[in-house]
C-alpha positions, 0 to 999 in steps of 0.5 A: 555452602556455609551452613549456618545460610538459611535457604528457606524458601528457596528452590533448589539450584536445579529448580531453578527457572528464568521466568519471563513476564510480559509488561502491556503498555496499558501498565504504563500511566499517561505520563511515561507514554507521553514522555517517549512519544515527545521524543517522536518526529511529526510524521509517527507521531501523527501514526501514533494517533492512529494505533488506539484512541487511548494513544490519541487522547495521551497524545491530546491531553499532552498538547504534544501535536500543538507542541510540535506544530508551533516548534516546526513554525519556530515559536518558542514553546511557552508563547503558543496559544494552549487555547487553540482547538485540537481539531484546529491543530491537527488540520495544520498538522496533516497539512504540515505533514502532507507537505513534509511527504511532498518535499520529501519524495521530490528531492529527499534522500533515499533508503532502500530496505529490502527482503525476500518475501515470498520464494515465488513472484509477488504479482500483488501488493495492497497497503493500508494501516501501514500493513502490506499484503503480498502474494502472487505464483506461490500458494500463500499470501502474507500480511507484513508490517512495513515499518518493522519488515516482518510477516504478521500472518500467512493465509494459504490458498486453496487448490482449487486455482492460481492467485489472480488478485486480493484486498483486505480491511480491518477484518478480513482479506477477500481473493480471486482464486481461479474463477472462485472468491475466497475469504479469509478472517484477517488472524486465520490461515485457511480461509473459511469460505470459497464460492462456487465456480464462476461459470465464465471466461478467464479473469484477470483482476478484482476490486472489493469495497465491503460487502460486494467483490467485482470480477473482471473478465476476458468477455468484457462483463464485471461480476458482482459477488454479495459478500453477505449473501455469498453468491455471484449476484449480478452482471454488468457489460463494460466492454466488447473486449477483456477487462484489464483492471477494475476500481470500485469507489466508496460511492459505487462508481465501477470504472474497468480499464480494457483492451484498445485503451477504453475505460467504462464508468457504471453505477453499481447501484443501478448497473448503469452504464454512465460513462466511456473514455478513451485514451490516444494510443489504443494500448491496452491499459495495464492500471488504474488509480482512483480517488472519490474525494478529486473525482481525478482518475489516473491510468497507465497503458502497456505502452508506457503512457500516462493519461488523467482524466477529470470524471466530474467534466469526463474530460481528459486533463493530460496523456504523455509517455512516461516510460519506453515499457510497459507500466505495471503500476500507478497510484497516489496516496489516499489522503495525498493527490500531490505526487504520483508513483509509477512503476513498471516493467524497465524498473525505474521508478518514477515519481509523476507531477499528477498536474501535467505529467511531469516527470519529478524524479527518476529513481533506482537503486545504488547497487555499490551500497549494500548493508545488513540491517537486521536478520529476520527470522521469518523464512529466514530472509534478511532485511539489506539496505540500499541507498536509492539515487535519482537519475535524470530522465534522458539517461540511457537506462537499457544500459544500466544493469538490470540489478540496479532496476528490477522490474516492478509488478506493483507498487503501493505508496504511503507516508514518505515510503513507496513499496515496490515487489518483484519479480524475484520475490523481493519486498523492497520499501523506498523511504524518502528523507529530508 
């Protein structure tokens, strides 16, 4: 080196380190934000409302959602009216959006991500806020981002028992361990409460809407458990026979799903008894879906029928056989009663007109296409993708490799994408295109 350099203050070469800053994205003004979300399509950008409500106000103050909304109806950007309320555009939005979904799962391409979740089975998924919940034989269960595939948390089980089912909110994941109740705080690993055992028969499902967790049992009872005052608060009789799957609405309606195809309705608030169906075929009942905002309920059987029920009239609306096998799994999206998904043991995944009972689609993954998305480092899983194909219904699936059609334990469905998890321990996200 020459010399006559000056090298004051500077640290000697083996001093020397890369030093690595990380930039919020609350450095950023208002105007870069709103200039990388306009490059966003309609859907995540109404996603993007949700994540904070410095987002939603950028996202306001810009008119973006105005913008595009008059630019999907084809006017030009400078003749729409400014002055149109927000509340008034993102009501059209939504529907837009709904619309755009519906379309999509009816007759869009298909996209099959998938990964290896957990070593075991996935028994459960439950998906909210576009983050999915997993666990099932192994002895942990884990927080995925679905939009990036990647594992946000784990949260490990006690040994006192299996896995039988779980939910989640904002801040916590409640589980039915063996015969106990476990909580978790949604950013630790071990849970921090377990309840005293359960003195009574063996469980098999578990709903919770904050504070109460409901346990159904082989006995036909439904177990209350006060989340707050943490303890087995009461006893409802729902049925002579065991209670294979339970709801619990935000208005206290308890509905459980039996053996011999009945379904009981009780007021948890009053542990009334307001209500009982039952189905044609006296199968046992395998799933349940319902929303409080339609009062339509949606039920699936081992025997591979389909019933909806009316609870306002107690009325049965339709029942047909949507599947030769055992169904596994039906739900709808919340803010979206339009397009049904069911799934199930032969592992086609059917998309259900929830007016009549309608097959609309019948799909499975093409097992000829096969590419690398990304590596994750998790676990060291990979994320493949697939292309998925619609198949009619009248075709032979038993002769169709199983490969193409694993079978599906459950299955969650949210903004033009259902999640399906398997047997395998696979996570397989299905989005649908225009």
């Amino acid at each position: 080196m020459d010399p006559s350099i000056s090298t004051a203050g500077s640290p000697p070469p083996n001093k020397r380190r890369n030093v690595f800053s990380t930039t919020k994205i609350s450095a950023f003004s208002d105007d870069i934000i709103s200039a990388v979300l306009s490059f966003l399509d309609l859907v995540h950008l109404i996603r993007c409302t949700a994540v904070c409500k410095s987002w939603r106000q950028v996202i306001d103050k810009s008119k973006l959602l105005q913008t595009l909304y008059y630019k999907q109806k084809g006017i030009p950007g400078g003749d729409f009216d400014k002055s149109t309320p927000s509340e008034g555009i993102w009501r059209r939005l939504q529907a837009l959006a709904i619309s755009q979904h519906r379309s999509s799962l009816r007759t869009g391409s298909i996209d099959i991500y998938q990964w290896k979740g957990h070593s075991d089975g996935i028994d459960k998924c439950k998906m909210k806020m576009g983050l999915l919940l997993t666990g099932g034989s192994g002895k942990v269960m884990r927080l995925w981002s679905v939009e990036r595939y990647k594992c946000l948390a784990e949260y490990d089980l006690p040994h006192i028992g299996s896995l039988i089912d779980f939910n989640f909110d904002e801040s916590k994941v409640v589980g039915l361990v063996g015969n106990h109740i476990c909580l978790w705080r949604r950013n630790e690993r071990k849970n921090i409460f377990s309840s005293q055992g359960g003195q009574f028969p063996r469980s098999s499902c578990m709903c919770y809407v904050d504070p109460e967790a409901v346990v159904g049992c082989d006995d036909g009872r439904a177990r209350i458990f006060d989340m707050y005052g943490r303890k087995w608060a009461r006893i409802i009789k729902m049925h002579d026979g065991p209670i294979t799957c339970l709801s619990l609405s935000d208005d206290h309606l308890l509905i459980g799903g039996s053996s011999f195809g009945r379904i009981s309705l009780s007021d948890l608030s009053s542990d009334q008894q307001v209500g009982t169906l039952k189905t044609n075929d006296s199968a046992d009942l395998s799933t349940l879906c319902y929303n409080s905002r339609s009062n339509i309920l949606y039920v699936g059987s081992r025997a591979g029928r389909a019933s909806s029920w009316d609870l306002r009239m107690m009325k049965r609306l339709w029942e047909v056989r949507v599947s030769p096998n055992v169904l596994s799994s039906i739900q709808h999206m919340r803010d979206d009663m339009s397009i049904l998904a069911v799934g199930g043991i032969d592992g086609v995944l059917r998309l259900v007109d929830p007016q009549n009972g309608d097959i609309l689609s019948s799909c499975i993954m093409d097992e000829s296409s096969r590419k690398l998305y990304r590596s994750q480092t998790h676990h060291q899983s990979m994320v493949t993708r697939k292309k998925g194909i619609r198949v009619l219904e009248d075709a032979r699936f038993d002769l169709m490799p199983r490969t193409s059609r694993p079978s599906i334990n459950c299955l969650a469905v949210g903004m033009q994408k259902v999640v399906t998890t398997h047997a395998d321990g696979y996570i397989r996200v299905w989005r649908f295109g225009k």
